[in-house]
C-alpha positions in Angstrom: -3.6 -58.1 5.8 -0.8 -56.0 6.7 -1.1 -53.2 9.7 1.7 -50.3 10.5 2.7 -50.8 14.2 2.2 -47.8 16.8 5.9 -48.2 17.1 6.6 -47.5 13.3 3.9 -44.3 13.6 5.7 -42.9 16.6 9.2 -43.7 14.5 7.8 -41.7 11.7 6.3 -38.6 13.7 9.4 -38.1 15.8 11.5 -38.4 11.9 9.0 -35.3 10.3 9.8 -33.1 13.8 13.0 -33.3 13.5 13.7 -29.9 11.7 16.8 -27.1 12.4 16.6 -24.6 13.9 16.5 -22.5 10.4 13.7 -25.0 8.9 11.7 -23.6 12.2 12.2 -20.4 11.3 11.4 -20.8 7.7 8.0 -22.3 9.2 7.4 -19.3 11.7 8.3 -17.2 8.6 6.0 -18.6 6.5 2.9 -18.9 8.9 3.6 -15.2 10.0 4.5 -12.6 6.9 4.6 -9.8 9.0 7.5 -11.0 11.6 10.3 -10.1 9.3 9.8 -6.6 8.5 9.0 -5.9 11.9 12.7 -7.0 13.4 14.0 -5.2 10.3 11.7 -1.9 11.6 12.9 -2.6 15.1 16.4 -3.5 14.3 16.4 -0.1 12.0 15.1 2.0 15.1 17.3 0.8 17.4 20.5 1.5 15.2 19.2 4.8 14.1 18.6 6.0 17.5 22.2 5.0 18.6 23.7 7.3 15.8 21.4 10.1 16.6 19.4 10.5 19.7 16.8 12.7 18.3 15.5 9.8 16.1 12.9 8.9 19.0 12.0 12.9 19.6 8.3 13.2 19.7 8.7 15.8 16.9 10.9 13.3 14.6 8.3 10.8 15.2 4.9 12.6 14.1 7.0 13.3 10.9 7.8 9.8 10.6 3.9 9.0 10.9 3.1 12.2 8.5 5.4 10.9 6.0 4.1 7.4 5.8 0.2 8.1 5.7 0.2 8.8 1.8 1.9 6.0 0.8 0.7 4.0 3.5 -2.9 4.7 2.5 -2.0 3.6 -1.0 -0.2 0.3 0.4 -3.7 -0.8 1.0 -4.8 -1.0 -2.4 -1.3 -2.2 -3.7 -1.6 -5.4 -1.2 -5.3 -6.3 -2.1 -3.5 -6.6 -6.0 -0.8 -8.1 -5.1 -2.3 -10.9 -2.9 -4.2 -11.6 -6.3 -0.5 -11.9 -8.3 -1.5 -9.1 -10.1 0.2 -5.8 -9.7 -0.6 -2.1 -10.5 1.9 0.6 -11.6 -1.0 3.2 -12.2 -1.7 3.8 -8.5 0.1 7.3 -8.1 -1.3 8.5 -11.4 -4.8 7.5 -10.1 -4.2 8.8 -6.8 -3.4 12.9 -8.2 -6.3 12.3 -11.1 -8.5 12.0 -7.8 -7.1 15.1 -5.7 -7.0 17.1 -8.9 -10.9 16.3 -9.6 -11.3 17.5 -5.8 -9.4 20.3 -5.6 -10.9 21.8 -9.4 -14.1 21.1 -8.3 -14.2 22.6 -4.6 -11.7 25.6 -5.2 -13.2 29.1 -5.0 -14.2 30.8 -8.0 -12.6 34.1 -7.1 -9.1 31.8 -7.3 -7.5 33.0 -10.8 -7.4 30.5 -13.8 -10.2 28.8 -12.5 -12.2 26.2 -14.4 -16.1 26.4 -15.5 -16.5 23.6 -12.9 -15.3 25.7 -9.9 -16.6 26.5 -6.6 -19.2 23.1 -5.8 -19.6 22.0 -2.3 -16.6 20.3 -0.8 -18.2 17.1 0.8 -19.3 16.2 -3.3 -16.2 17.1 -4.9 -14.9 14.8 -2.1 -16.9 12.3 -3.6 -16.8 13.2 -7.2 -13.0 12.6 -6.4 -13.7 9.3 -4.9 -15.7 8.2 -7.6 -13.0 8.8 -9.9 -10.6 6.8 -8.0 -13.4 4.1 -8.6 -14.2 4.4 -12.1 -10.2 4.4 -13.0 -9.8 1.4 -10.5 -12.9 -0.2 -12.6 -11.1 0.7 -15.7 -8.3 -1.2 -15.0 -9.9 -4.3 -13.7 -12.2 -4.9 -16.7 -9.1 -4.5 -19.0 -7.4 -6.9 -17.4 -10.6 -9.7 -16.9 -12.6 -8.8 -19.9 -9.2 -9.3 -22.6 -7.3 -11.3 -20.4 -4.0 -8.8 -20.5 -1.2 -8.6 -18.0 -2.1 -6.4 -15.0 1.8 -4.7 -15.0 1.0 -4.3 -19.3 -2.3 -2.7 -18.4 -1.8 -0.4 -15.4 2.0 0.7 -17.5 -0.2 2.2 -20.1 -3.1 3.3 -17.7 -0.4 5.3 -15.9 0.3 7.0 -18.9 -3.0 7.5 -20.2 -4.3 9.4 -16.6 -1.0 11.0 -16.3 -2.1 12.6 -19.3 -6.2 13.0 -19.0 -4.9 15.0 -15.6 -2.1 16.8 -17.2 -4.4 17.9 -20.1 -8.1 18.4 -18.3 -6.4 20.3 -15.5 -4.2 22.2 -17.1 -0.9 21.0 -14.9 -2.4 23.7 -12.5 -1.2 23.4 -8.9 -4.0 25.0 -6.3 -2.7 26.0 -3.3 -3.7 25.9 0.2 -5.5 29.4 0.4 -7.9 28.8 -2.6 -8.9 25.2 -1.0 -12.3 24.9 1.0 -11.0 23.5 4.6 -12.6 20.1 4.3 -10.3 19.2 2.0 -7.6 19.8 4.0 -9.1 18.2 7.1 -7.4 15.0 7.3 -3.6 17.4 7.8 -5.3 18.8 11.0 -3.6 17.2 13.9 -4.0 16.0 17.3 -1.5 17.3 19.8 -0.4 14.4 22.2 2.0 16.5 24.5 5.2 16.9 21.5 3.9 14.7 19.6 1.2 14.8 17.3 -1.1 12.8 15.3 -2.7 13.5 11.9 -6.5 13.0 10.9 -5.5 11.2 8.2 -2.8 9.1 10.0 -6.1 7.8 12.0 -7.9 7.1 9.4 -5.2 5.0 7.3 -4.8 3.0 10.8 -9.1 2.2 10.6 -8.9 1.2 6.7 -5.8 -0.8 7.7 -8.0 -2.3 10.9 -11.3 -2.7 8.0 -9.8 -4.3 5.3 -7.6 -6.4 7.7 -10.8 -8.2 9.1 -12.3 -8.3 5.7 -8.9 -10.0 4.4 -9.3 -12.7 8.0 -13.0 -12.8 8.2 -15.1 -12.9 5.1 -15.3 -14.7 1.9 -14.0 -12.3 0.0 -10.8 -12.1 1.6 -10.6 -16.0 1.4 -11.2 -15.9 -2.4 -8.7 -13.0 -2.7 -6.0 -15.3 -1.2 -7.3 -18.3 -3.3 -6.9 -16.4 -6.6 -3.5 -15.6 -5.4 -2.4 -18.6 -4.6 -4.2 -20.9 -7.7 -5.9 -19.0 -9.9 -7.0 -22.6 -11.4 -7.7 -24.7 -8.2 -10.0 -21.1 -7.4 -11.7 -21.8 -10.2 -12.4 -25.7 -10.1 -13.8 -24.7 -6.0 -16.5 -22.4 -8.0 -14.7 -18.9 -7.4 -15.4 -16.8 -10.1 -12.2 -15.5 -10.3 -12.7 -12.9 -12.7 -15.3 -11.3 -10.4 -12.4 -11.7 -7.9 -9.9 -9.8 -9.3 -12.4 -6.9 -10.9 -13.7 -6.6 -7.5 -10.2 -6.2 -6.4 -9.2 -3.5 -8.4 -12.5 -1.2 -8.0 -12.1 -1.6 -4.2 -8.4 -0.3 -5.1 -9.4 2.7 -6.4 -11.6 3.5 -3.5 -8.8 3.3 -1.6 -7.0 5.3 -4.2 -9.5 8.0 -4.0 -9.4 8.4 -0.3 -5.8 8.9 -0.8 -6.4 11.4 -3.0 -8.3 13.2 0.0 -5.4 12.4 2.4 -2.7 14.2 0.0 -4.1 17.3 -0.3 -4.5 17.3 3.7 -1.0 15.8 4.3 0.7 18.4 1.4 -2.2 21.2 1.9 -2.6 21.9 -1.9 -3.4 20.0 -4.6 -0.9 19.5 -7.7 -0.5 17.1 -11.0 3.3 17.3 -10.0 3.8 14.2 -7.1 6.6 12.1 -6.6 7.3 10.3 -10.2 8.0 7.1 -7.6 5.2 6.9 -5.8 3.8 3.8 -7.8 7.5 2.0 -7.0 6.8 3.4 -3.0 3.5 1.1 -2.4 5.4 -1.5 -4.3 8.1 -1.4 -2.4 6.3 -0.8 1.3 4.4 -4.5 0.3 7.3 -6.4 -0.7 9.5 -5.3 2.0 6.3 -6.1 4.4 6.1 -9.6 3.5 4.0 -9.8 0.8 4.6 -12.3 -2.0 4.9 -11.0 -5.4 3.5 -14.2 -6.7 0.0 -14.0 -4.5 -1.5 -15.9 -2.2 0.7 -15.0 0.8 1.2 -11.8 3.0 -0.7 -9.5 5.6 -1.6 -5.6 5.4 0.2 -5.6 8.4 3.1 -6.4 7.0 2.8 -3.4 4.2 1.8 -0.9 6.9 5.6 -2.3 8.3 6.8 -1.9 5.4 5.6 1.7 4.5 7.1 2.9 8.0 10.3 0.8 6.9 11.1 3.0 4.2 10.5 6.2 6.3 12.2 5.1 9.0 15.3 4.5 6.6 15.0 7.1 4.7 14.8 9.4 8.0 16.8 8.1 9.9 20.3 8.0 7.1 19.0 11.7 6.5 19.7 12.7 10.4 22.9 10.0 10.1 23.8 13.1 7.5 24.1 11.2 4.1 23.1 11.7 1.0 20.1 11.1 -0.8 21.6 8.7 -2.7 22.3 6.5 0.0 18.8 6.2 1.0 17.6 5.4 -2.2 20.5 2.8 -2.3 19.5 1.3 1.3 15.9 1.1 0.1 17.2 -1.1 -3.1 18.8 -3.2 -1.2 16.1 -4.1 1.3 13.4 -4.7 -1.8 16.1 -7.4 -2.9 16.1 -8.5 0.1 12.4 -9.0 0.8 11.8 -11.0 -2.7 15.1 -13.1 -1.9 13.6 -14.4 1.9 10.1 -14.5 0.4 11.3 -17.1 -2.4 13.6 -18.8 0.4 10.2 -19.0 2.8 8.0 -20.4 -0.5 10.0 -23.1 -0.2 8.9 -24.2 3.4 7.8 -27.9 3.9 5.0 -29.7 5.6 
């Protein structure tokens, strides 16, 4: 009967570790999503402070944190998909279907053009908005595990279908600040911190970002979320229902939606049908760039909260560099091609 020697073991062992110093970091890469966005945030920082010293002003900074909170919030949501390999373009159109349900619900009936549903309490037109985040969210999960369509077919025509429920139920009314109950606007209050100061709804993006992280690390749920991403089909053959999975994914989204419905009208102080067309690219773009594979199964909501700033930070920071628009959106471009191109080169990590 033949035996392998210690010696041949040892020969073997020492054979796998050898590895260069790029393997390595493909390795670290892989085990840890988040670390490449954060040099490219800190890298970005550094460089943007060196062109312009009022980059790191306490004032420049709370606008930085005030200007990633929306689509921050929403990067939540847009992770939980795409950790699933699913993906959802409706997010934004959600997101203003919610606000408008809370602002047309809570504003005061001595506003002008009013509807018949005006003037309720705030706290359940809060909800009522909430719920509607939910119900959409539901909407596009059971489309997608009850027929078996493509989530970026589904939530393209969802987009287009709340776009226009919103557009058409609301009458493409904007309500401004004045005509808003203030608990609608609570979460724009800040907290002064000397110069600097710090949103409501900036603190409670960063507790849903510390919830759903342990829920991702510590429960079965997150553990199935991951499995679905990664093998829809070995998932299945474990006993994850992975339908459940990924209808359970998407309500949860639009919880998260709704609540950013509630943090827009504090973060903009109104409440109007006419937000940034790219919004649904923004979260896309603030999870890619934070490590998140498009293919599921990999990446951290750290990572997307990195990402979020990322595009803020670049997007700031070329704006006090004094160039154009167009340059930002350019440099924003190039990092998304960027983040897919390592995240395919880190996929291919061994052992």
């Amino acid at each position: 009967m033949s035996s392998t020697s210690p010696a041949t073991v040892d020969l073997a062992e020492e054979f796998m570790e050898r590895r260069t110093p790029l393997q390595r970091l493909q390795g670290v890469l892989h085990k840890y999503p988040y670390l490449s966005p954060l040099i490219v945030l800190v890298v970005a920082m550094t460089i943007f402070y060196l062109v312009n010293h009022r980059f790191l002003l306490p004032g420049n900074l709370s606008f930085l944190t005030q200007q990633t909170v929306i689509v921050g919030t929403l990067a939540i949501a847009q992770t939980l998909i795409i950790l699933t390999a699913g993906i959802d373009l409706s997010i934004g159109a959600i997101m203003v279907f919610s606000e408008m349900v809370m602002a047309n619900l809570a504003v005061s009936t001595t506003a002008s053009n009013v509807l018949p549903i005006a003037g309720q309490n705030p706290w359940l037109a809060i909800g009522a908005g909430i719920l509607a985040g939910i119900l959409c969210g539901a909407l596009n999960g059971a489309l997608i595990v009850r027929f078996n369509l493509p989530p970026f077919i589904v939530t393209l025509g969802t987009f287009s279908i709340f776009t226009a429920i919103t557009l058409i139920l609301f009458k493409a009314r904007t309500i401004q600040g004045p005509e808003i109950p203030d608990q609608l606007k609570w979460l724009g209050t800040a907290i002064k911190i000397g110069d600097f100061q710090l949103l409501y709804g900036v603190i409670l993006m960063l507790i849903m970002y510390g919830v759903f992280m342990y829920i991702l690390k510590s429960t079965a749920w997150g553990m199935h979320i991951y499995a679905v991403g990664d093998d829809p089909n070995a998932a299945d053959l474990s006993g994850i229902n992975v339908k459940r999975v990924i209808f359970s994914v998407y309500l949860v989204a639009g919880l998260i939606i709704g609540i950013a419905g509630w943090v827009t009208i504090g973060r903009v102080g109104s409440a109007s049908p006419n937000v940034d067309p790219l919004l649904n690219l923004d979260t896309i773009t603030a999870v890619v760039i934070g490590g998140t594979s498009l293919f599921g199964g990999r990446g951290t909501l750290i990572g997307s909260l990195i990402g979020a700033f990322i595009i803020t930070v670049v997007e700031n920071g070329l704006s006090l560099a004094g160039l154009d628009q167009a340059y930002r959106v350019l440099a924003v471009g190039i990092l998304v091609i960027l983040a897919v191109a390592i995240d395919q080169w880190i996929r291919k990590v061994k052992g």
